[in-house]
DSSP file (Angstrom, degrees, kcal/mol; ACC not computed):
  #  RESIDUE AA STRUCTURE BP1 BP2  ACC     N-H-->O    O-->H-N    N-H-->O    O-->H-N    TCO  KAPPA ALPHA  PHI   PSI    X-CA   Y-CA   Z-CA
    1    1 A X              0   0    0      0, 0.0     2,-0.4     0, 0.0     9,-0.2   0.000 360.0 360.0 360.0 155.1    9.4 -120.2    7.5
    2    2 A X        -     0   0    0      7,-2.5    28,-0.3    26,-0.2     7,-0.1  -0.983 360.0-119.9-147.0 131.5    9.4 -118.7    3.8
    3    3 A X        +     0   0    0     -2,-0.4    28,-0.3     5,-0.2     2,-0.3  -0.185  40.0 168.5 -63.8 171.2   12.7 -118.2    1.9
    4    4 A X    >   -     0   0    0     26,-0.1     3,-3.7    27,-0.1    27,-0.1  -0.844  61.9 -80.1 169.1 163.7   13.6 -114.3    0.8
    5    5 A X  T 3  S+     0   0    0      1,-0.3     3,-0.1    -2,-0.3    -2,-0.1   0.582 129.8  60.4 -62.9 -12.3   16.5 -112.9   -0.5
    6    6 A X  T 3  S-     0   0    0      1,-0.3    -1,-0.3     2,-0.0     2,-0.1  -0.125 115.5-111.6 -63.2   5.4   17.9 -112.8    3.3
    7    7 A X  S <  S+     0   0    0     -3,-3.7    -1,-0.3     2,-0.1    -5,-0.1  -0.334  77.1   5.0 104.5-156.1   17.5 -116.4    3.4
    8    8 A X  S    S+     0   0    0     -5,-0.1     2,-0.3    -3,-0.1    -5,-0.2  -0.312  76.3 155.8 -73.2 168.6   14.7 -118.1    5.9
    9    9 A X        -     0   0    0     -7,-0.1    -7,-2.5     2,-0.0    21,-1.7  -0.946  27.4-155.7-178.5 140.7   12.6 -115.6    7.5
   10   10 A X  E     -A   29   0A   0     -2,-0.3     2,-0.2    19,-0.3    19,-0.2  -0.918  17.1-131.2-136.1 155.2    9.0 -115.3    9.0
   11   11 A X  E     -A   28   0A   0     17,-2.0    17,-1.0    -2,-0.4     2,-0.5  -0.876   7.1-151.3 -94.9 129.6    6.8 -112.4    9.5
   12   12 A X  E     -A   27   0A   0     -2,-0.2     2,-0.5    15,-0.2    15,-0.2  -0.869  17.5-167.2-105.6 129.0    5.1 -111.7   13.0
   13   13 A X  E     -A   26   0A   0     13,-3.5    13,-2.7    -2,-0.5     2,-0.3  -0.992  12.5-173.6-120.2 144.4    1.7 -109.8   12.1
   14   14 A X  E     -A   25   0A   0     -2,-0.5     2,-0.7    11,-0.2    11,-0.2  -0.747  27.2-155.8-128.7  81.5    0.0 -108.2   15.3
   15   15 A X  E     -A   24   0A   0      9,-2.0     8,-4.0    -2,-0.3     9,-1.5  -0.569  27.4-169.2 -78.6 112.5   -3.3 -106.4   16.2
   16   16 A X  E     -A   22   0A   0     -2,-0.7     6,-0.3     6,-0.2     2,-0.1  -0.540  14.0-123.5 -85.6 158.5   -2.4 -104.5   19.1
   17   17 A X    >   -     0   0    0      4,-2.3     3,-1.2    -2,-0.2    -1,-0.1  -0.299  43.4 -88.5 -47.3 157.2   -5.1 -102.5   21.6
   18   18 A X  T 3  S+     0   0    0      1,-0.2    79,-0.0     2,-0.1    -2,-0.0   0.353 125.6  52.1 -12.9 -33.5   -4.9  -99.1   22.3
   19   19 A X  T 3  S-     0   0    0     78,-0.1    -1,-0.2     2,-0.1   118,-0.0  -0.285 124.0 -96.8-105.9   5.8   -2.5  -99.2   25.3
   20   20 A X  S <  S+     0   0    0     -3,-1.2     2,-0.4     1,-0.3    -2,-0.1   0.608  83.1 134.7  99.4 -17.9   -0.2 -101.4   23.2
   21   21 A X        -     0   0    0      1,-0.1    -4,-2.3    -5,-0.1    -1,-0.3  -0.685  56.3-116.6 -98.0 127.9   -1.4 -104.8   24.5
   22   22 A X  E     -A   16   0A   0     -2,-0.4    -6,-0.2    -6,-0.3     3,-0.1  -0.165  26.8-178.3 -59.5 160.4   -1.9 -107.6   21.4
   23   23 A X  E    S+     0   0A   0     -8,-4.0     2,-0.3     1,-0.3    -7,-0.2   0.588  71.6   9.7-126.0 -29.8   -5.3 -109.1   20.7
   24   24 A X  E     -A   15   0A   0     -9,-1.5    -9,-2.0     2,-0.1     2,-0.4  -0.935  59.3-172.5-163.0 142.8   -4.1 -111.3   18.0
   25   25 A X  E     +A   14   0A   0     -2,-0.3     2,-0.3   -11,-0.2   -11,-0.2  -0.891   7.9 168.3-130.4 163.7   -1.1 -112.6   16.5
   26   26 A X  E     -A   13   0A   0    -13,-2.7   -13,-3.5    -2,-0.4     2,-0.2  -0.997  20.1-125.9-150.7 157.8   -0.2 -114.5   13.7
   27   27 A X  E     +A   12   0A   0     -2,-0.3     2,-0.2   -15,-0.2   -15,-0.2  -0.716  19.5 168.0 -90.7 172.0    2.8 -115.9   11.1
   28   28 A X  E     -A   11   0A   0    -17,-1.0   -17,-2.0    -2,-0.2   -26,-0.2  -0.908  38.0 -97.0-160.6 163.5    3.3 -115.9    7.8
   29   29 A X  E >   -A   10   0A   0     -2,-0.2     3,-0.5   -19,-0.2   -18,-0.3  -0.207  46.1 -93.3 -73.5-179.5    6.6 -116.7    5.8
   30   30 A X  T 3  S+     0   0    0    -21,-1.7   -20,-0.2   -28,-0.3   -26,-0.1   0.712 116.1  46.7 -12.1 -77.6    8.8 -114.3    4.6
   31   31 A X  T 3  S+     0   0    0    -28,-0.3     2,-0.3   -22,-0.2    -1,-0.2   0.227  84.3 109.5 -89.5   7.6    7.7 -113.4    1.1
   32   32 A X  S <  S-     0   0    0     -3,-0.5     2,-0.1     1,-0.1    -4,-0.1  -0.689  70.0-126.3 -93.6 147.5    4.1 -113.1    2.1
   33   33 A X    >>  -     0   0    0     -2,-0.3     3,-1.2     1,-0.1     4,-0.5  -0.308  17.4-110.0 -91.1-180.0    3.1 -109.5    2.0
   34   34 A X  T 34 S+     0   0    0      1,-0.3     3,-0.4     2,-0.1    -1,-0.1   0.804 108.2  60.9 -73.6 -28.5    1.4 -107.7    4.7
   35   35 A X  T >4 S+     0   0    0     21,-0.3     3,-1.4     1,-0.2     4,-0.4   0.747  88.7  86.9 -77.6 -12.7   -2.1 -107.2    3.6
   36   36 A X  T <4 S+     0   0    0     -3,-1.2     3,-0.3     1,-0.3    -1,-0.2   0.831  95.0  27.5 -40.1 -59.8   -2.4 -111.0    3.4
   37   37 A X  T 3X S+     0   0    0     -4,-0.5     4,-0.6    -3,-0.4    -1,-0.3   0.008  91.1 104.7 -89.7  27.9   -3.4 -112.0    6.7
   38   38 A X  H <> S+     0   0    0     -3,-1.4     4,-1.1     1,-0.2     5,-0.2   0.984  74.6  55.5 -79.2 -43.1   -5.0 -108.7    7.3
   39   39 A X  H  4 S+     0   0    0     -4,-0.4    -1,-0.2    -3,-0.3    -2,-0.1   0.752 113.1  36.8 -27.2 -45.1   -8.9 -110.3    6.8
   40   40 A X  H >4 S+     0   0    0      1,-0.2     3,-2.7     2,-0.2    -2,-0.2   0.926 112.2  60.0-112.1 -66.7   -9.0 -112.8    9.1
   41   41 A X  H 3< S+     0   0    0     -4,-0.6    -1,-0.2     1,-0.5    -2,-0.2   0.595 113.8  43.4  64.4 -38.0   -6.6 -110.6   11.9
   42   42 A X  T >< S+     0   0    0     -4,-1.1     3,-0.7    -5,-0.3    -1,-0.5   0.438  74.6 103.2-111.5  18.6   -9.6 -108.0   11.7
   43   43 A X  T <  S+     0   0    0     -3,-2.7     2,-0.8     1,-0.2    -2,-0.2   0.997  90.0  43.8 -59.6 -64.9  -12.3 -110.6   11.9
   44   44 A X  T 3  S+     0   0    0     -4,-0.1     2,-0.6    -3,-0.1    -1,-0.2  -0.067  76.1 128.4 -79.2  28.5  -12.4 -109.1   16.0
   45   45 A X    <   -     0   0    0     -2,-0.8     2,-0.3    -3,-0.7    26,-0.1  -0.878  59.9-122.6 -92.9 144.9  -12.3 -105.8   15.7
   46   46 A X    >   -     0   0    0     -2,-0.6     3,-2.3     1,-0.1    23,-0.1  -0.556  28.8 -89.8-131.6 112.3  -14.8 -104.1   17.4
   47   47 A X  T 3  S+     0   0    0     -2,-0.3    23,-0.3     1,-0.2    -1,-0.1  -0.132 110.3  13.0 -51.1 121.9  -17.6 -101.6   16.0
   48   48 A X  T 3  S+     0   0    0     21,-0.5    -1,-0.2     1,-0.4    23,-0.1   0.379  96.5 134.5 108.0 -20.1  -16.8  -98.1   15.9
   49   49 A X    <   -     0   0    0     -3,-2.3    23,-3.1    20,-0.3    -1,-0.4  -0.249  52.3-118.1 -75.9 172.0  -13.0  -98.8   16.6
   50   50 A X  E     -b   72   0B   0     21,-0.2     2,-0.7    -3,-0.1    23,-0.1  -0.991  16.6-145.8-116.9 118.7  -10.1  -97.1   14.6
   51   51 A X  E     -b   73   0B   0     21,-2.0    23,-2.1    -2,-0.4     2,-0.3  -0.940  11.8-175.9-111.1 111.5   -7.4  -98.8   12.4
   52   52 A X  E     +b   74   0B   0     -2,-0.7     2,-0.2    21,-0.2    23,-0.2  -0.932  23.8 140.9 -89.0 119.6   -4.2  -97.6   12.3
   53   53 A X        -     0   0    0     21,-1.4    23,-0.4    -2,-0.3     2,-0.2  -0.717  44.1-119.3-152.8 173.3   -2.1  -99.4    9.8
   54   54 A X    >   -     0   0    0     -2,-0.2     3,-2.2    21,-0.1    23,-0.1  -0.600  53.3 -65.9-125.7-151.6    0.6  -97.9    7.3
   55   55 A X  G >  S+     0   0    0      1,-0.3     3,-1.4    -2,-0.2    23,-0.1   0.702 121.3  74.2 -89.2  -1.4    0.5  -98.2    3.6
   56   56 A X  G 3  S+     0   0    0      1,-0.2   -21,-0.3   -22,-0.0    -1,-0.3   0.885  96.9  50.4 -35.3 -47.3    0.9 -101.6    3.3
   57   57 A X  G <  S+     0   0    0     -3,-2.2     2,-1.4   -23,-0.1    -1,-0.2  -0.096  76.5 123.8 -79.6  33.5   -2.5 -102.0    4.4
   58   58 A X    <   +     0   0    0     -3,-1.4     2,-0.2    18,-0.1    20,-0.1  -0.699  34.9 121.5-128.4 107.0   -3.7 -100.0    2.3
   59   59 A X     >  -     0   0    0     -2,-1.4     4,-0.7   -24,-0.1     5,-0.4  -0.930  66.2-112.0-176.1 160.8   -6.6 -101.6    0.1
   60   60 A X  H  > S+     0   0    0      1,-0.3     4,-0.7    -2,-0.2     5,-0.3   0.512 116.1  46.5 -65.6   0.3   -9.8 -101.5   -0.9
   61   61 A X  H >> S+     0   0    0      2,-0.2     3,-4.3     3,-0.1     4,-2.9   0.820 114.2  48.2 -71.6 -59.5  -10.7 -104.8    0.7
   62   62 A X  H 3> S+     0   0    0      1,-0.3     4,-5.8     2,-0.2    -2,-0.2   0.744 116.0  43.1 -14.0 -70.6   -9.0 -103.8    3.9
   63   63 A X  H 3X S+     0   0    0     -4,-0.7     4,-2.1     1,-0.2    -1,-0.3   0.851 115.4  50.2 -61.2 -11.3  -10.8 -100.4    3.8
   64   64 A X  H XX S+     0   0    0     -3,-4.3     4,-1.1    -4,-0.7     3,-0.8   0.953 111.3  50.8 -68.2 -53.9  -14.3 -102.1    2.7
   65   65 A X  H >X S+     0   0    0     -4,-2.9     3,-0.9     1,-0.3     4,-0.7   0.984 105.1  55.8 -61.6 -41.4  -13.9 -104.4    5.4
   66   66 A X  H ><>S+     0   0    0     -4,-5.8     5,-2.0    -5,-0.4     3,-0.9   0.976 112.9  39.7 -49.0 -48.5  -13.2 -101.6    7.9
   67   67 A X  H <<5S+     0   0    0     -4,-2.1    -1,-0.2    -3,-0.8    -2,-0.2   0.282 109.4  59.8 -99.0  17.1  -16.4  -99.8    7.2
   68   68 A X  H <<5S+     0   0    0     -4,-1.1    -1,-0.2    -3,-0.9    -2,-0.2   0.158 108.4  48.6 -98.6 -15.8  -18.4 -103.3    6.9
   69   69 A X  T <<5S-     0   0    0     -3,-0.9   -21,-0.5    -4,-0.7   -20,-0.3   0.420 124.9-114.4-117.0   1.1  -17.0 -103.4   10.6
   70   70 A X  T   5S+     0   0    0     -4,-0.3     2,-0.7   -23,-0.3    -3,-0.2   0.600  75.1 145.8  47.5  37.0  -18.5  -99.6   11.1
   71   71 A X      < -     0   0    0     -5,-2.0     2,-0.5    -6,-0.4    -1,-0.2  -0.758  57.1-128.2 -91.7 133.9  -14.6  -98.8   11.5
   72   72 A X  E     -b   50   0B   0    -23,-3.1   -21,-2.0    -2,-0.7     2,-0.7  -0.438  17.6-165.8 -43.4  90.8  -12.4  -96.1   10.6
   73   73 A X  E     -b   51   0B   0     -2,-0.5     2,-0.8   -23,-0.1   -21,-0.2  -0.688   6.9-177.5-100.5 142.8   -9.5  -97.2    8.7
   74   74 A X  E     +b   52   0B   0    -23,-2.1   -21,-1.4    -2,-0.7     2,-0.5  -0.912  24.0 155.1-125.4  98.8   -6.6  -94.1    8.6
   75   75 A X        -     0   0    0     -2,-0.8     2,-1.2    11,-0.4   -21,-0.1  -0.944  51.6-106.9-138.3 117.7   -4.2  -95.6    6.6
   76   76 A X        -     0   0    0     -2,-0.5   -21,-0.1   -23,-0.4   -18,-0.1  -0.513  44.1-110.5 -21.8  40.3   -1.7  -93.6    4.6
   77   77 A X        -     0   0    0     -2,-1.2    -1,-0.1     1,-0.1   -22,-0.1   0.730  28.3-114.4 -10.0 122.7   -2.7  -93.7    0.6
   78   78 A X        -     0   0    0    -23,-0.1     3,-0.4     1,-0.1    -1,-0.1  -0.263  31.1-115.4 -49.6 142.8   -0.4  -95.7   -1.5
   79   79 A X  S    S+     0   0    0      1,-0.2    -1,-0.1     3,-0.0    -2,-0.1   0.782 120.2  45.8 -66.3 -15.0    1.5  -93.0   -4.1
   80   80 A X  S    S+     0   0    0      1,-0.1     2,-0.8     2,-0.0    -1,-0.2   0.645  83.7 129.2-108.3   3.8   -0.1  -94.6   -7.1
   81   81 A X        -     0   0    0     -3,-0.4    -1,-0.1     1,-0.2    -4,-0.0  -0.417  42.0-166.0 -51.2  90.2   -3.6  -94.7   -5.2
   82   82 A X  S    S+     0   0    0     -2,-0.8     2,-0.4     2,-0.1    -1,-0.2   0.769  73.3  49.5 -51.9 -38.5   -5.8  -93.1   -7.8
   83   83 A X  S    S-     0   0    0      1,-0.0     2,-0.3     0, 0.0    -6,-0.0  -0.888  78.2-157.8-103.0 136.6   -8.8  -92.4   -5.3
   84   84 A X        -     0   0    0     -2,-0.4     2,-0.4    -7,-0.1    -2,-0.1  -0.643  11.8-178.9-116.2 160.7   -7.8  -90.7   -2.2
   85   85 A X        -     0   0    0     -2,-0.3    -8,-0.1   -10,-0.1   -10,-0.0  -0.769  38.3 -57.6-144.4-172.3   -9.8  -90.7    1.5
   86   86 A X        +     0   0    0     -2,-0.4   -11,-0.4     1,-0.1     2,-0.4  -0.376  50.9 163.7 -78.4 138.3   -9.4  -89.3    4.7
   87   87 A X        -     0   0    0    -13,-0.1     2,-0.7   -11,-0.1   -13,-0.1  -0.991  22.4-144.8-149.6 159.1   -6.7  -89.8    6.7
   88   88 A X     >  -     0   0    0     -2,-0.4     4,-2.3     1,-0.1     5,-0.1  -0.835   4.4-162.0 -99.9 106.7   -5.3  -88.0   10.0
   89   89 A X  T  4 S+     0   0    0     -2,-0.7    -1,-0.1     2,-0.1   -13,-0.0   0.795  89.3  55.8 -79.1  -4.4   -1.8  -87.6   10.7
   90   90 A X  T >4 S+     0   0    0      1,-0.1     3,-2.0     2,-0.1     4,-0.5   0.991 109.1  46.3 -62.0 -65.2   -2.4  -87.0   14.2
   91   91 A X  G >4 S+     0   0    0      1,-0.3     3,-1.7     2,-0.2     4,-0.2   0.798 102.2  61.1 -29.3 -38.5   -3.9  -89.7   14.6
   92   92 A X  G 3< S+     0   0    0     -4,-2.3    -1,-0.3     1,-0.2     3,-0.2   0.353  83.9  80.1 -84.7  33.0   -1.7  -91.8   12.9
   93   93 A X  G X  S+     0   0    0     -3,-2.0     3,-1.2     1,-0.2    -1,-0.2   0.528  81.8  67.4 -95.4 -20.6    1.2  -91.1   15.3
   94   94 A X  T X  S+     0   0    0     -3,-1.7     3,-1.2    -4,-0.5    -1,-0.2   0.623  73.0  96.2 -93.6  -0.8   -0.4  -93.6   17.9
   95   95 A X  T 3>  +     0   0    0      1,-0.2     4,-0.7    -3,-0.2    -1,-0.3   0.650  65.6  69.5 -14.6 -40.6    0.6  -95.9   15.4
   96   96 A X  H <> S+     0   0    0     -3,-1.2     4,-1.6     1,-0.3    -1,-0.2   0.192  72.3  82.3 -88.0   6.7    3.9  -96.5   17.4
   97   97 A X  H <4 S+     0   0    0     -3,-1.2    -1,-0.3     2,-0.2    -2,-0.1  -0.132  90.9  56.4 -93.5  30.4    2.0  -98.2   20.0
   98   98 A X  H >> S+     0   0    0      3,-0.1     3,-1.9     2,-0.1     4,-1.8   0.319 111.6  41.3-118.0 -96.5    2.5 -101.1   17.2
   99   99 A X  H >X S+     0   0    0     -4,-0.7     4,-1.5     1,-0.3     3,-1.2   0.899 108.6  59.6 -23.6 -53.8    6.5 -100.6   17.4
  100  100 A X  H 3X S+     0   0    0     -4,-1.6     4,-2.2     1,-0.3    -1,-0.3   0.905 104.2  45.0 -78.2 -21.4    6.5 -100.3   20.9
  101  101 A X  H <> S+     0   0    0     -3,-1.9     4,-1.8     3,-0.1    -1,-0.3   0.870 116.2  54.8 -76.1 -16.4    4.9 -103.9   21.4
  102  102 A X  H XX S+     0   0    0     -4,-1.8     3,-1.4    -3,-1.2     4,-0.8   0.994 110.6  43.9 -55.5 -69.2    7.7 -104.9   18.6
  103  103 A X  H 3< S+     0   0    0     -4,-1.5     4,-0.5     1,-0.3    -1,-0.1   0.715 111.1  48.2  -7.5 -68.7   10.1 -103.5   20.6
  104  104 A X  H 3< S+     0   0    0     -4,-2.2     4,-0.4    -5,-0.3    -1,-0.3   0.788 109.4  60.3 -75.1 -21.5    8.9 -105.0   24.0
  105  105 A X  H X< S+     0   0    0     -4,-1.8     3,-0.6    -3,-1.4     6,-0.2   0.820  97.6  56.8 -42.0 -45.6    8.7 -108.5   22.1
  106  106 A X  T 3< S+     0   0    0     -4,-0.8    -2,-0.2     1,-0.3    -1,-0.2   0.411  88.6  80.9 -84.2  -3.5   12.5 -108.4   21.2
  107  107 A X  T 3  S+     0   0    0     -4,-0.5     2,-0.5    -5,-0.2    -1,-0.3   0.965  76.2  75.7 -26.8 -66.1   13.0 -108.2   24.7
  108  108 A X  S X> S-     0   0    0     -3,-0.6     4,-1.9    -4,-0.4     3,-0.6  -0.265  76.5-154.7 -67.0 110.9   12.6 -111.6   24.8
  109  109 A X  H 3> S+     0   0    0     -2,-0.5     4,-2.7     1,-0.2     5,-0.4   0.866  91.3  53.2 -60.8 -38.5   15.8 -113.3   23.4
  110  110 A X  H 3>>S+     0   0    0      2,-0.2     4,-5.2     1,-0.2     5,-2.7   0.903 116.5  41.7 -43.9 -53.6   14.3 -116.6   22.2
  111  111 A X  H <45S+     0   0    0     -3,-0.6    -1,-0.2    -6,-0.2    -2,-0.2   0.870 111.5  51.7 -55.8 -60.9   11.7 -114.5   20.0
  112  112 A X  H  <5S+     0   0    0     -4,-1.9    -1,-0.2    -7,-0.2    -2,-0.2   0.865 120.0  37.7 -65.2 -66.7   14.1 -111.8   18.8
  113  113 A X  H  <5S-     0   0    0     -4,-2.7    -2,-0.2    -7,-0.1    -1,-0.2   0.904  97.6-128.2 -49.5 -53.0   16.7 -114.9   17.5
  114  114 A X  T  <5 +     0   0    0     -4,-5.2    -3,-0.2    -5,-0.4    -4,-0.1   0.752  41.8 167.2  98.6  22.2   14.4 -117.4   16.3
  115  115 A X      < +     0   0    0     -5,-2.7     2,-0.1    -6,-0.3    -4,-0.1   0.891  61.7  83.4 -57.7 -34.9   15.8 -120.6   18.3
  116  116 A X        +     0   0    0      1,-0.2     3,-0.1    -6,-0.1     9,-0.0  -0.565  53.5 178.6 -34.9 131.2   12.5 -122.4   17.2
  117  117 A X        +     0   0    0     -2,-0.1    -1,-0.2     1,-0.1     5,-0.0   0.803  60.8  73.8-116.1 -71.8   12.9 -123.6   14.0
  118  118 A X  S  > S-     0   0    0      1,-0.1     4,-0.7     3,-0.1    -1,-0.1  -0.287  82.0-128.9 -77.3 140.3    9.2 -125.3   13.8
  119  119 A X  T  4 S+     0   0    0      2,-0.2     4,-0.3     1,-0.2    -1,-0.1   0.299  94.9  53.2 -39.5 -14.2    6.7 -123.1   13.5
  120  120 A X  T >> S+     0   0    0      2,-0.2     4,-3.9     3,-0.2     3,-1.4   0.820 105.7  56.4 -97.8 -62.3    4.2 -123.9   16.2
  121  121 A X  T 34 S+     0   0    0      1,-0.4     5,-0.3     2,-0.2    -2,-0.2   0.887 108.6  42.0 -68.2 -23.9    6.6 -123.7   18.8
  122  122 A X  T >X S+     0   0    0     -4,-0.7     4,-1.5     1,-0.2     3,-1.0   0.850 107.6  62.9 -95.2   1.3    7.8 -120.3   18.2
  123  123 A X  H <> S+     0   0    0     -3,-1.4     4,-3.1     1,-0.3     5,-0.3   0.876 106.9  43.3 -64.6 -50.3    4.3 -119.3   17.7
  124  124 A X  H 3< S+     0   0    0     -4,-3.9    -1,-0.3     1,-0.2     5,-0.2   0.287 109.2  63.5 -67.6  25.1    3.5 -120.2   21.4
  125  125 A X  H X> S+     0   0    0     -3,-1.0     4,-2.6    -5,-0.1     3,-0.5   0.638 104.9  40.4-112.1 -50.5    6.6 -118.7   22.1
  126  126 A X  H 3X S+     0   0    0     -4,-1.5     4,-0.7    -5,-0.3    -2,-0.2   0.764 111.1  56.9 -68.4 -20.0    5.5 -115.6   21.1
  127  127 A X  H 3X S+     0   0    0     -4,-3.1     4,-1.1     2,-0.1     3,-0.3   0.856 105.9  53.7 -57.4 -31.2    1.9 -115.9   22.6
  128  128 A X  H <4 S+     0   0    0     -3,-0.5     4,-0.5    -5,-0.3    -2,-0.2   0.893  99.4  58.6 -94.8 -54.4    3.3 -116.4   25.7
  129  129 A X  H >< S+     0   0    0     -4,-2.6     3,-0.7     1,-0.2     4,-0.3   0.871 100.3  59.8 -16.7 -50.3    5.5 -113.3   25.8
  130  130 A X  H >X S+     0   0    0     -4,-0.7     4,-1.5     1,-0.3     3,-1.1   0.841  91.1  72.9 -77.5 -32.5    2.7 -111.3   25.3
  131  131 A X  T 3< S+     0   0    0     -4,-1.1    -1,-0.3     1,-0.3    -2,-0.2   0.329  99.0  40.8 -44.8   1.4    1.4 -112.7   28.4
  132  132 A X  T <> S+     0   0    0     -3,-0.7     4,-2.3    -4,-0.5    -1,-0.3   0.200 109.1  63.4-124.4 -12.5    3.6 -110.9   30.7
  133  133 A X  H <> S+     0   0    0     -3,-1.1     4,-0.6    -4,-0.3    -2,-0.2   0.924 107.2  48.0 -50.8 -44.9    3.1 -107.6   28.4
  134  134 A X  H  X S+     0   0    0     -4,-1.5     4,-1.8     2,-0.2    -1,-0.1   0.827 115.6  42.9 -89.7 -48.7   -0.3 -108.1   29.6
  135  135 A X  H >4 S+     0   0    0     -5,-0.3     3,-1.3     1,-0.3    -1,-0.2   0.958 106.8  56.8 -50.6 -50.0    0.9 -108.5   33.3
  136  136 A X  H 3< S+     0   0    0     -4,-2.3    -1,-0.3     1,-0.2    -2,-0.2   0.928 108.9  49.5 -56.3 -38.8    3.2 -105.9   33.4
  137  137 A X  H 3<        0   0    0     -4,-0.6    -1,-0.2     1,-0.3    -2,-0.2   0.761 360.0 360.0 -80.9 -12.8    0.3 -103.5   32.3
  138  138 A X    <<        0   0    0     -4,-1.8    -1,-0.3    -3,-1.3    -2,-0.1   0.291 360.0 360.0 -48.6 360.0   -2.1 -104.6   34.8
């Protein structure tokens, strides 16, 4: 857990599939920003794939490591982003297959509250959630 001005607080960071279903998850405190964990979270991404991310993610490792990976990254350009690159907003509308596994996560009351206080245990808690995401979709 990582203190912020809202008091204790974790981040759930997710790479989702196409269809919505995670592939990996991870935590991070609070006050850690989003591009942090993004590196090791894209380690498994798959040649040829597409990353859809918003402008958090949006930096030049990220995108190096996207095209090191022969992937597409479509990611929204930061406003003070001097150099600009392609991006699609059709594409980036399937973005919300991101939300919608947030969404179907806060189903789950435990998750959605935070009744783990150690970290490990709500981590599995939230592994194992997605494990009936995964059922349902079968």
């Amino acid at each position: 857990m990582g203190r912020s001005r809202g008091g204790l607080t974790t981040k759930i960071h997710a790479l989702v599939d196409a269809e919505g279903r995670p592939i990996k998850l991870e935590l991070t405190a609070g006050q850690t920003h989003d591009s942090q964990p993004a590196p090791d979270m894209l380690e498994d991404m798959r040649e040829g794939a597409i990353l859809l991310a918003d402008k958090a993610y949006d930096s030049d490792a990220i995108r190096q490591l996207a095209q090191s990976k022969k992937a597409w990254a479509n990611i929204p350009p930061k406003s003070n982003r001097k150099k600009f690159f392609a991006f699609s907003i059709f594409l980036y509308r399937y973005r919300n297959m991101v939300e919608r596994f947030f969404n179907k996560l806060k189903q789950f009351r435990g998750i959605a509250t935070r009744y783990d206080k150690n970290t490990e245990n709500y981590l599995g808690a939230v592994k194992l959630a997605p494990v009936r995401i995964w059922m349902r979709s079968l």
